[in-house]
LOLUMNU-322962 format. One record per residue: x, y, z of N, C-alpha, C, O in turn; residue in one letter. Coordinates in steps of 0.001 Angstrom, whole numbers, plus 500000, padded with zeros to 6 digits. Layout:
+--------+--------+--------+--------+--------+--------+--------+--------+--------+--------+--------+--------+------+
:   n.xx :   n.yy :   n.zz :  ca.xx :  ca.yy :  ca.zz :   c.xx :   c.yy :   c.zz :   o.xx :   o.yy :   o.zz : rest :
+--------+--------+--------+--------+--------+--------+--------+--------+--------+--------+--------+--------+------+
:      X :      Y :      Z :      X :      Y :      Z :      X :      Y :      Z :      X :      Y :      Z :    A :
...
+--------+--------+--------+--------+--------+--------+--------+--------+--------+--------+--------+--------+------+
END
This chain:
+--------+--------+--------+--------+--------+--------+--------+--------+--------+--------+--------+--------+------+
:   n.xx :   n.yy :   n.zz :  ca.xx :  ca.yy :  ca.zz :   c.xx :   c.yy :   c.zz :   o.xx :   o.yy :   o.zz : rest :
+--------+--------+--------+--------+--------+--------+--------+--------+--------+--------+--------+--------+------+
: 500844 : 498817 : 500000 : 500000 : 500000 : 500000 : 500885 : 501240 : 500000 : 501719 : 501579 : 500839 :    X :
: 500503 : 501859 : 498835 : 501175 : 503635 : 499230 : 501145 : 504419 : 500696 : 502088 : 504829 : 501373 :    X :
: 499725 : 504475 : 500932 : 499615 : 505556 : 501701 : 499090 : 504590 : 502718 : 498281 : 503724 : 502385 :    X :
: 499684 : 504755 : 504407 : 499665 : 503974 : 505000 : 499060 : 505009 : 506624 : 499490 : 506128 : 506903 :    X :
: 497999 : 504222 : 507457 : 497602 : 504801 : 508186 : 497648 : 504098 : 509613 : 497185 : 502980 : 509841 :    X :
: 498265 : 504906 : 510517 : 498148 : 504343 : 511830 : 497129 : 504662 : 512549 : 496452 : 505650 : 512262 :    X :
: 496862 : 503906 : 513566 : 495270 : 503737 : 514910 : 496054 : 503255 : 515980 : 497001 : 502484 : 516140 :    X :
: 495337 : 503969 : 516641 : 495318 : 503693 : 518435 : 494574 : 502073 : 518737 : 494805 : 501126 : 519489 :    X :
: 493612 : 502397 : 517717 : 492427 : 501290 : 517609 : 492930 : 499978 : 517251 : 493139 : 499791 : 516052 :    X :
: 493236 : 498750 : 518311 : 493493 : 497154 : 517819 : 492764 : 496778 : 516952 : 493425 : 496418 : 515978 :    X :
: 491370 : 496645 : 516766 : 490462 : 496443 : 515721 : 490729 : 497188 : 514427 : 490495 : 496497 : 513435 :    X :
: 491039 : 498077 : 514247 : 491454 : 498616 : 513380 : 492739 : 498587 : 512525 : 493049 : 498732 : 511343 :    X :
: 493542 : 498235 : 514133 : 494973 : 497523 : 513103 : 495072 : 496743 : 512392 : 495878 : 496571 : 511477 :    X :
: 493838 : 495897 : 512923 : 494470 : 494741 : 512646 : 493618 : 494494 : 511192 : 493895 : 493422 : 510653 :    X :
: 492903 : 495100 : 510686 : 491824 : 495079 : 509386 : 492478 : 495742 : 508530 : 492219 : 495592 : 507336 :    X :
: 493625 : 496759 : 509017 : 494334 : 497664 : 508305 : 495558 : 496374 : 507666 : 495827 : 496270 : 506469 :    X :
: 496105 : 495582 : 508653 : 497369 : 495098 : 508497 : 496928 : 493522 : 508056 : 497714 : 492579 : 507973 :    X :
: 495686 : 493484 : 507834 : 495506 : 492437 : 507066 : 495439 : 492927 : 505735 : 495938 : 492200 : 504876 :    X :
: 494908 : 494049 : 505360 : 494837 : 494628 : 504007 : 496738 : 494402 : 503498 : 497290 : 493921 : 502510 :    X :
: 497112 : 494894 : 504481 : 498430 : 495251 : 504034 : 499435 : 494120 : 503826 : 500542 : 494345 : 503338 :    X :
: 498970 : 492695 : 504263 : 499330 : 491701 : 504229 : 499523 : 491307 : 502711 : 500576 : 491065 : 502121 :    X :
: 498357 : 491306 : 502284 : 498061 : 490654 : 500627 : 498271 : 491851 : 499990 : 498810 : 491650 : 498902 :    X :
: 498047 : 493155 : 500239 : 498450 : 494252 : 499030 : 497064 : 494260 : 498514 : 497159 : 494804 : 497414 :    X :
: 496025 : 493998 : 498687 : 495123 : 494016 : 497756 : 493812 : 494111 : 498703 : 493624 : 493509 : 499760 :    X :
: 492867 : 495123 : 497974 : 491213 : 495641 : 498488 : 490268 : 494871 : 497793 : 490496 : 494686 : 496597 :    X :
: 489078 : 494296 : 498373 : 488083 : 494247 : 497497 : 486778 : 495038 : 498341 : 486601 : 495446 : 499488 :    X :
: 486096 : 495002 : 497239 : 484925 : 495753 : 497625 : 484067 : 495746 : 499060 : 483368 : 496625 : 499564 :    X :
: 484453 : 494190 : 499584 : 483933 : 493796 : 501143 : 484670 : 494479 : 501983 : 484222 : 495228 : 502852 :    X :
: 485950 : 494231 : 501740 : 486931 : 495197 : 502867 : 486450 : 496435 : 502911 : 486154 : 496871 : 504023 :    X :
: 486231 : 497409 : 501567 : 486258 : 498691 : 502036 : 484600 : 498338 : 502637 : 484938 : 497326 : 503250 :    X :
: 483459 : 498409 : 502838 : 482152 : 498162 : 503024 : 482231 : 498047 : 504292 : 481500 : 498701 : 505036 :    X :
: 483160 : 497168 : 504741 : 483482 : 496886 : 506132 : 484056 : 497933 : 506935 : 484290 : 497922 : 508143 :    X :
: 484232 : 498771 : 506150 : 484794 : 499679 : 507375 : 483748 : 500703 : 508012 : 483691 : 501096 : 509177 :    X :
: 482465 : 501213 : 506290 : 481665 : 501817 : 506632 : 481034 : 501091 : 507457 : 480545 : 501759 : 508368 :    X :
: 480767 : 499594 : 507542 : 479885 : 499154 : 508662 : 480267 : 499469 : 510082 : 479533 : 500067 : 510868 :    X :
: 481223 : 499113 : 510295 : 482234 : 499197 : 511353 : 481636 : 500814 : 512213 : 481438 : 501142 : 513383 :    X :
: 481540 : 501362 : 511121 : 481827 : 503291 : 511622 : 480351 : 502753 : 511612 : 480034 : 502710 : 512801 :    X :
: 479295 : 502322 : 510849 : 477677 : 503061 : 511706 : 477381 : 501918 : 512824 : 476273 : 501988 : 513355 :    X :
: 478180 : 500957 : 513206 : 477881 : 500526 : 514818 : 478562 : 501077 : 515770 : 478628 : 500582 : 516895 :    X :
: 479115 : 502107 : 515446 : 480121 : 503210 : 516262 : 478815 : 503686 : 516854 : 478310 : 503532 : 517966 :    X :
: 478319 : 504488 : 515446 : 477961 : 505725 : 515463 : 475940 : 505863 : 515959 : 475058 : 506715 : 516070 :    X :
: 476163 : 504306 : 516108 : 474507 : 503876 : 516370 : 474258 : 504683 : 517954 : 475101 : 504553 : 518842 :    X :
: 473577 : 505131 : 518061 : 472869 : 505389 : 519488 : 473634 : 506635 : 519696 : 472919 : 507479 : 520236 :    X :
: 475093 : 507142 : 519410 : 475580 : 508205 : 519808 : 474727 : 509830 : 519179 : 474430 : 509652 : 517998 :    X :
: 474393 : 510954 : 519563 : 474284 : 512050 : 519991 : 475097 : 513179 : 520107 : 475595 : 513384 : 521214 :    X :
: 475479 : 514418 : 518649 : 476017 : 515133 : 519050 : 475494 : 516448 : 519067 : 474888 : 516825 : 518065 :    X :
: 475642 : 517331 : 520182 : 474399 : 518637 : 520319 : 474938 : 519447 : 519699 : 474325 : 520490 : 519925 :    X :
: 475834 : 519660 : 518945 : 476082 : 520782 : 517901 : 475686 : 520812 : 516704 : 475440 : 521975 : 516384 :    X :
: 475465 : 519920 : 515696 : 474364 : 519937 : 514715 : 473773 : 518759 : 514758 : 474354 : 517770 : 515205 :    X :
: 472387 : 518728 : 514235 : 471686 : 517554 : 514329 : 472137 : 516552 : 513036 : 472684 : 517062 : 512058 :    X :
: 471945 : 515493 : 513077 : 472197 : 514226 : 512214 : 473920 : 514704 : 511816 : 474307 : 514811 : 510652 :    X :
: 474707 : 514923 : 512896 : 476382 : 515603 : 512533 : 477071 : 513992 : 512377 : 478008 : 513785 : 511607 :    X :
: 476687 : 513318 : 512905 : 477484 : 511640 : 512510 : 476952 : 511212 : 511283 : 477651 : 510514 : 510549 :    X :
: 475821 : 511529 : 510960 : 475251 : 510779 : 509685 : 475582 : 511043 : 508623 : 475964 : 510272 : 507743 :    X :
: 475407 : 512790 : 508573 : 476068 : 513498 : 507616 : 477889 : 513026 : 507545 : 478344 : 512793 : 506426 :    X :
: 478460 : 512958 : 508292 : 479811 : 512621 : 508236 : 480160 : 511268 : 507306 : 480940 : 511133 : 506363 :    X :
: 479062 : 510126 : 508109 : 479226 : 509294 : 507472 : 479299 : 509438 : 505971 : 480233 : 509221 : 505200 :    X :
: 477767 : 509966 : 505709 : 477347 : 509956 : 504564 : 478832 : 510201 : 503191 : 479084 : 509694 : 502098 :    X :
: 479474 : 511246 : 504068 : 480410 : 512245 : 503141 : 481647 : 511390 : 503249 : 482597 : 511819 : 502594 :    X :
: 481809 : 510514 : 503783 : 482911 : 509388 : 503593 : 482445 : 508325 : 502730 : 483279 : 507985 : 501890 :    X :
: 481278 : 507669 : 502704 : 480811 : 506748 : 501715 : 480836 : 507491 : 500292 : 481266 : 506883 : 499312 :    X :
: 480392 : 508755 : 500192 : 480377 : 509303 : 499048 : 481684 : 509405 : 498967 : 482095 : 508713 : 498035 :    X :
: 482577 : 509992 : 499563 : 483929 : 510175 : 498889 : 484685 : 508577 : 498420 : 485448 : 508560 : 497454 :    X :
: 484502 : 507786 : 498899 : 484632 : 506838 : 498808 : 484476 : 505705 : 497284 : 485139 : 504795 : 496786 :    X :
: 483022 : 506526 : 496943 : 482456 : 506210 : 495734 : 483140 : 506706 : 494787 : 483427 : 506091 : 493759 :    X :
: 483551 : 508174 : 495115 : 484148 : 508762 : 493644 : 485350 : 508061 : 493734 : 485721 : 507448 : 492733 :    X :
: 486078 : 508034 : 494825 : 487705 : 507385 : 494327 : 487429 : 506000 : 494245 : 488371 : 505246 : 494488 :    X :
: 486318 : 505502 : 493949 : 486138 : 504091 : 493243 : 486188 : 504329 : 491585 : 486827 : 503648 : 490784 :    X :
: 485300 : 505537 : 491278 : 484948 : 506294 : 490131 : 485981 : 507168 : 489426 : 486163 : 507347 : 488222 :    X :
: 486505 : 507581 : 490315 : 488253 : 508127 : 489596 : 489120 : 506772 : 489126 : 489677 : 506602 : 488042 :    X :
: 489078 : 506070 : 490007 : 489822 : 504262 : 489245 : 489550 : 504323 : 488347 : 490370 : 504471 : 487440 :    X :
: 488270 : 504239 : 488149 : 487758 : 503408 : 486691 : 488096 : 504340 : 485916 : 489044 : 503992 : 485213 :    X :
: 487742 : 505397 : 485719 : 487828 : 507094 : 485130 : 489446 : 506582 : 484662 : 489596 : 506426 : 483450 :    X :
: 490588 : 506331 : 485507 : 491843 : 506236 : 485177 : 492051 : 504860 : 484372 : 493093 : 504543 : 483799 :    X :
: 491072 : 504229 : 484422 : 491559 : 502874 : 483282 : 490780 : 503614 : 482144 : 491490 : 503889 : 481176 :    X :
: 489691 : 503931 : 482072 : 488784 : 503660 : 480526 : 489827 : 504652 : 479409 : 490365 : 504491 : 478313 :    X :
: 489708 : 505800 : 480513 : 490235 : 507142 : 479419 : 492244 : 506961 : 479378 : 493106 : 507788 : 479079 :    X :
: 492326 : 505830 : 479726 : 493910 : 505190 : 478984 : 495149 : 506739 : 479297 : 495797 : 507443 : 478523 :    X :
: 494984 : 506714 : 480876 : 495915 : 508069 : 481016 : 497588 : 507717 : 480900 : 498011 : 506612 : 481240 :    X :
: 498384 : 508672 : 480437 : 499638 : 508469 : 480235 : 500324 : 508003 : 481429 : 499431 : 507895 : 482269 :    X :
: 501526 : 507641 : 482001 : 501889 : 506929 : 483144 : 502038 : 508614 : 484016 : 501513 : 508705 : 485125 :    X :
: 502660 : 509666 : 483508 : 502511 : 510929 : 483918 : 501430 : 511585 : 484589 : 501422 : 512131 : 485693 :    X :
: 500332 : 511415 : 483573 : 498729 : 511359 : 484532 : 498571 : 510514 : 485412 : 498881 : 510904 : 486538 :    X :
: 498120 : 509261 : 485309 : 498340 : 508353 : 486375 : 499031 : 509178 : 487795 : 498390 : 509579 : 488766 :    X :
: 500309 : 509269 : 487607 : 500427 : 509522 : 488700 : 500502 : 511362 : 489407 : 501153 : 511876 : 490316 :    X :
: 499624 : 511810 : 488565 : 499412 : 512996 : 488790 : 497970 : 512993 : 489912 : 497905 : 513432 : 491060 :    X :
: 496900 : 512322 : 489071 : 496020 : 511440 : 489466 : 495805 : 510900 : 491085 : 494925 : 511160 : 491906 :    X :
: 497074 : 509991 : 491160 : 497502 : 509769 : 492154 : 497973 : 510759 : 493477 : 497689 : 510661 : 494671 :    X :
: 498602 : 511501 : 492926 : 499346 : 512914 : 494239 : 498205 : 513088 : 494319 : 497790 : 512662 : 495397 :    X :
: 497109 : 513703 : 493439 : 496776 : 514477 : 493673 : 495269 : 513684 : 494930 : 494861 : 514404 : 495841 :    X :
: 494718 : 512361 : 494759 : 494334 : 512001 : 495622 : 495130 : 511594 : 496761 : 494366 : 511520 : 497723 :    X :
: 496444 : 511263 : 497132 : 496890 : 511187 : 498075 : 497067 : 513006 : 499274 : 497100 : 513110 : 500500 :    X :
: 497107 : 513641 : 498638 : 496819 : 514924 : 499368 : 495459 : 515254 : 499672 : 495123 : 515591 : 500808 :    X :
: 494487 : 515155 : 498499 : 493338 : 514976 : 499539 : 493324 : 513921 : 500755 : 493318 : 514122 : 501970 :    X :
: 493322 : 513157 : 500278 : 493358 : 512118 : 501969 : 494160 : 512455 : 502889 : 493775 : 512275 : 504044 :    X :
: 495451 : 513018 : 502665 : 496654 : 513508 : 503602 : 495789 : 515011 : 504580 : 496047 : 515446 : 505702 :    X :
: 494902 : 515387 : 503720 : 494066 : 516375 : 504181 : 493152 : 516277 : 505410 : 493209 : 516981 : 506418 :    X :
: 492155 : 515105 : 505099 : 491420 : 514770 : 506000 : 492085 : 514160 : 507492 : 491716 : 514385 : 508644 :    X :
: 493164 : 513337 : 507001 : 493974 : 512931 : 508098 : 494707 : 514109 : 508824 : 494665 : 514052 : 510053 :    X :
: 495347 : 515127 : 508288 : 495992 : 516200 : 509130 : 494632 : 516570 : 509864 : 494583 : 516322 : 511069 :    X :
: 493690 : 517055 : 509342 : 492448 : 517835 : 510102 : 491984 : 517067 : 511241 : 491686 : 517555 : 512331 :    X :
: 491918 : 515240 : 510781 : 491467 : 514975 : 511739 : 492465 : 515098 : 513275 : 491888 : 515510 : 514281 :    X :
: 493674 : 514789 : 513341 : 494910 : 514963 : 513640 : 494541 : 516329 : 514561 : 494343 : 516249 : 515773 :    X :
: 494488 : 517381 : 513933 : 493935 : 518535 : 514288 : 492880 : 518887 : 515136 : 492894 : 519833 : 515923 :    X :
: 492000 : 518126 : 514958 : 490794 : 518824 : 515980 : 490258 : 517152 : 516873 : 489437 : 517220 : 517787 :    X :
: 490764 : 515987 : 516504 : 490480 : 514899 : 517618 : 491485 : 514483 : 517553 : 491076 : 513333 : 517715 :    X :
: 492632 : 514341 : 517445 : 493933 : 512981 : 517351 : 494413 : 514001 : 518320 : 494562 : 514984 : 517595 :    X :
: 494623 : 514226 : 519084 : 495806 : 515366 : 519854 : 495420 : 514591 : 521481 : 495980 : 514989 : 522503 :    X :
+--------+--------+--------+--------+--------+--------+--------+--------+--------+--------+--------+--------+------+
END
């Protein structure tokens, strides 16, 4: 795996470092994680905006979808190895994004 993420979380390592075992995702693994996050997020309550976990969720499954949809996007339209990995930076900084922020306002 390129871009590699550490947890506090044993459960999490260890789903992480099985991925990382074989090198390879399928569609159950990632699914599994959104499941994972809405039995988190079942019963919890936050008083600063209403449905603020759902919406969160929501915006990780969707992001999720497009960089399923940027894949494919990068096979059909046959990008040069240059794109490709332009492609690439340029989703690894978004994600490097969400991780600093989160880092930022809960990882501390």
């Amino acid at each position: 795996m390129k871009l590699k993420l550490d947890t506090n979380y044993p459960e999490l390592g260890e789903k992480l470092e099985a991925i990382a075992k074989d090198n390879r995702v399928d569609n159950q693994e990632v699914i599994s994680f959104s499941i994972e996050a809405d039995k988190l997020a079942s019963g919890l309550q936050l008083t600063y905006s209403q449905n603020l976990l759902t919406s969160f969720q929501k915006g990780v499954d969707d992001l999720s979808d497009q960089l399923q949809k940027i894949g494919i996007a990068v096979l059909k339209n046959k990008l040069s190895a240059e794109e490709k990995e332009r492609v690439d930076k340029l989703v690894q900084f978004q994600l490097a994004q969400l991780i600093v922020n989160y880092n930022r306002v809960l990882g501390k």
